[in-house]
N, C-alpha and C positions, 0 to 999 in steps of 0.2 A: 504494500500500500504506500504510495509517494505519502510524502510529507510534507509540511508547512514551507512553500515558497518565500525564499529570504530576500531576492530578486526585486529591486522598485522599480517603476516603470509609470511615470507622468509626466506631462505633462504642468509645467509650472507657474509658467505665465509667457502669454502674446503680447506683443508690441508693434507696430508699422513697421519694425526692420525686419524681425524673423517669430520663433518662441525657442523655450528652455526645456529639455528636458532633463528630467532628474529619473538617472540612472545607473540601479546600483549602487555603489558610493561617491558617486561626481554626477556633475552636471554639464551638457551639453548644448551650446549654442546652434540653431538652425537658421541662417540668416537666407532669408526670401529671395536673397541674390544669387545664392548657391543653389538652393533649393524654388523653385519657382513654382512649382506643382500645389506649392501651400498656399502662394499667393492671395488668391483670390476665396481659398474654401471658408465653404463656412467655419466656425467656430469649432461647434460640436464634430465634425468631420475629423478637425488637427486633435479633439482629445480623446476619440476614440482608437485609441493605439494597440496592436498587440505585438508580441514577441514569438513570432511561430519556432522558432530557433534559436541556439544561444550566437548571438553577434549578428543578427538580423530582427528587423524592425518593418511592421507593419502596417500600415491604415487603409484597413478595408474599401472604406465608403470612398477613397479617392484612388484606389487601385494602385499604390503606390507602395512599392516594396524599397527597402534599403541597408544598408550594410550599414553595422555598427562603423565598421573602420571609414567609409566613406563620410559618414557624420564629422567623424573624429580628423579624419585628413582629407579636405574635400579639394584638393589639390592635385590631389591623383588619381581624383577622380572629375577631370574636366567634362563642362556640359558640352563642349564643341571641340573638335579635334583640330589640331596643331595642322594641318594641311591646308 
């Protein structure tokens, strides 16, 4: 029988630049520029989040899958390619 998941996973607060997530023991900046997918959604949409996997990040309602590490270094992971 699993046990009591130690795991956090929220969302923290939105702003006009991106939102926060609080994960695990640190927190996570998602800025709109990077992420543009969030731009526009609604509210309730950016805080219904799930974890289908560990180092992956979900939001149903906006069909939007993401990698922990992409969060984290969204730098190598360009929205446009170098060519």
């Amino acid at each position: 029988m699993p046990g009591t998941s130690t795991s956090t996973l929220e969302v923290t607060n939105i702003s006009k630049h991106g939102f926060w997530l609080l994960l695990d023991a640190g927190e996570l900046f998602l800025p709109f520029e990077d992420s543009p997918w969030f731009k526009r959604a609604p509210v309730e949409a950016i805080l219904r989040l799930e974890r289908p996997a560990p180092g992956h990040l979900r939001w149903p309602d906006l069909d939007v899958d993401l990698a922990i590490e992409s969060i984290e270094h969204p730098e190598r992971y360009p929205l446009k390619s170098n060519s």
